[in-house]
C-alpha positions as CSV (number, residue, x, y, z in Angstrom):
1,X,-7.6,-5.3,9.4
2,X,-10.0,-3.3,10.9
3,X,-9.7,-2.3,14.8
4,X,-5.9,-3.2,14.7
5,X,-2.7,-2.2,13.6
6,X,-0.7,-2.9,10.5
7,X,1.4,-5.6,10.8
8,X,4.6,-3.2,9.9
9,X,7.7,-2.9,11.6
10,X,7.3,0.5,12.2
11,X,3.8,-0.1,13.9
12,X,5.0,-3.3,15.9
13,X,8.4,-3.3,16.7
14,X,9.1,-6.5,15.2
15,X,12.1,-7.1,12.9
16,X,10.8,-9.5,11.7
17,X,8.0,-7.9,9.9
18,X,7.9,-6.0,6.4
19,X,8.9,-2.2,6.6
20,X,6.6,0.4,5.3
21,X,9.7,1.0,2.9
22,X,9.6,-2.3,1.8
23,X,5.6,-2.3,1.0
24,X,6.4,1.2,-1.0
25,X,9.2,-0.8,-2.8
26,X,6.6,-3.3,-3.8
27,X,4.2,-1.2,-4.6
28,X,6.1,1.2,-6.8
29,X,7.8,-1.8,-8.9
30,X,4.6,-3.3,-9.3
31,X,2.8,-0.4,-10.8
32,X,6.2,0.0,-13.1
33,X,5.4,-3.6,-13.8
34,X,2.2,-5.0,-13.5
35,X,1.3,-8.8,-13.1
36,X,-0.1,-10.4,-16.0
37,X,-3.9,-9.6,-16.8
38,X,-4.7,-13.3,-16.0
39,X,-3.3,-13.1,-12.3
40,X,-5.6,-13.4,-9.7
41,X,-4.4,-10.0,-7.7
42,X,-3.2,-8.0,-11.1
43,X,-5.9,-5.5,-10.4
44,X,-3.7,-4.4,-7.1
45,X,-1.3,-3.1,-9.5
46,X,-3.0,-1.7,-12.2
47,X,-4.2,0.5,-8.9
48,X,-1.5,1.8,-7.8
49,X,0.2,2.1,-11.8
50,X,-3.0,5.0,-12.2
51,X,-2.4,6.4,-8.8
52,X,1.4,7.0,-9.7
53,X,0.3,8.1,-13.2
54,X,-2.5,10.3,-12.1
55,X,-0.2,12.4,-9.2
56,X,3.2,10.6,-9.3
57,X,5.2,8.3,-7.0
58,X,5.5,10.6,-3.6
59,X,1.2,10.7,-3.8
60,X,1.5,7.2,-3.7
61,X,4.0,6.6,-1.0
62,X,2.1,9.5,1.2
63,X,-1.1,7.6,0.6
64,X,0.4,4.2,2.0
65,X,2.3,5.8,4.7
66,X,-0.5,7.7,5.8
67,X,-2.9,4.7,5.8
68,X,-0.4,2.1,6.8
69,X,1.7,3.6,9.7
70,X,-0.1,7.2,11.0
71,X,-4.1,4.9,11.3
72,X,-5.7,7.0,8.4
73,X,-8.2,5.6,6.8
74,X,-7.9,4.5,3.2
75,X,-10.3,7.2,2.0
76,X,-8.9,10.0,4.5
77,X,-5.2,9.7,3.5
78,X,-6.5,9.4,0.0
79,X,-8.0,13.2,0.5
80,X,-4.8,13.9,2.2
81,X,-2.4,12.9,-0.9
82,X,-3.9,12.9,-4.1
83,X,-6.6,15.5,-3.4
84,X,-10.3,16.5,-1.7
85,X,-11.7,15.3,-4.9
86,X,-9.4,12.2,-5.6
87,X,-9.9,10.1,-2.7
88,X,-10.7,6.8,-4.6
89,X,-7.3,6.6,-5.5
90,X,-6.1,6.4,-1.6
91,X,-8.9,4.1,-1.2
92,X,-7.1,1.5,-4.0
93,X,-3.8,2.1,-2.7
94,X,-4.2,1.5,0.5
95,X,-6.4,-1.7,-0.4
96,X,-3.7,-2.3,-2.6
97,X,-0.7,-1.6,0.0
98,X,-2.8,-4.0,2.6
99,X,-2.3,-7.2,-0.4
100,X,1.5,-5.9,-0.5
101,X,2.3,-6.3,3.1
102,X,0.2,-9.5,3.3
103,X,2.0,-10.7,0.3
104,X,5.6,-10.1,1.9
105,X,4.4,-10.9,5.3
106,X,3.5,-14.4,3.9
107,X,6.7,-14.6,2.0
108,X,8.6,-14.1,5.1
109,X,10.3,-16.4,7.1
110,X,8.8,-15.3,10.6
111,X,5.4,-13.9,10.7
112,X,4.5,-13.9,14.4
């Protein structure tokens, strides 16, 4: 998604696109409940489930917020919530958040 926004309804004004609270939703169940190890996008959650354990929940929804609605990039809002030194896990959340909102914007009815 480089050079344009995320397709969130707090970055396009569309209703009928997935709220960043919806993507944290996602995010957070799924690292409380991974996907089986022998599904294709497991590893998305199995990011975000050692993000959350490494600096808890709020890292993780600063992380996606950061990345998802304020432009950061992964690696910057990374630095910004888990730490100078713990930007990798920014950088697999946010990689991880962009799957989530793909995933619920291609469950959605609408996704114009």
């Amino acid at each position: 998604m480089a050079g344009e926004e995320y397709r969130v309804r707090e970055n396009t004004g569309n209703p009928a696109h997935p709220s960043i609270e919806d993507v944290i939703d996602l995010a957070l169940a799924r690292a409380a409940e991974p996907r089986p190890p022998d599904h294709p996008e497991e590893y998305f959650d199995r990011y975000v489930q050692d993000a959350v354990e490494h600096a808890g929940e709020a890292a993780v929804e600063q992380s996606i917020r950061l990345s998802l609605t304020e432009g950061l990039t992964h690696r910057m809002a990374g630095r910004e919530a888990f730490g100078h030194d713990d930007y990798l896990h920014g950088i697999n959340v946010g990689v991880a958040a962009t799957a989530y909102l793909r995933e619920l914007r291609d469950d959605s009815p609408t996704t114009a």
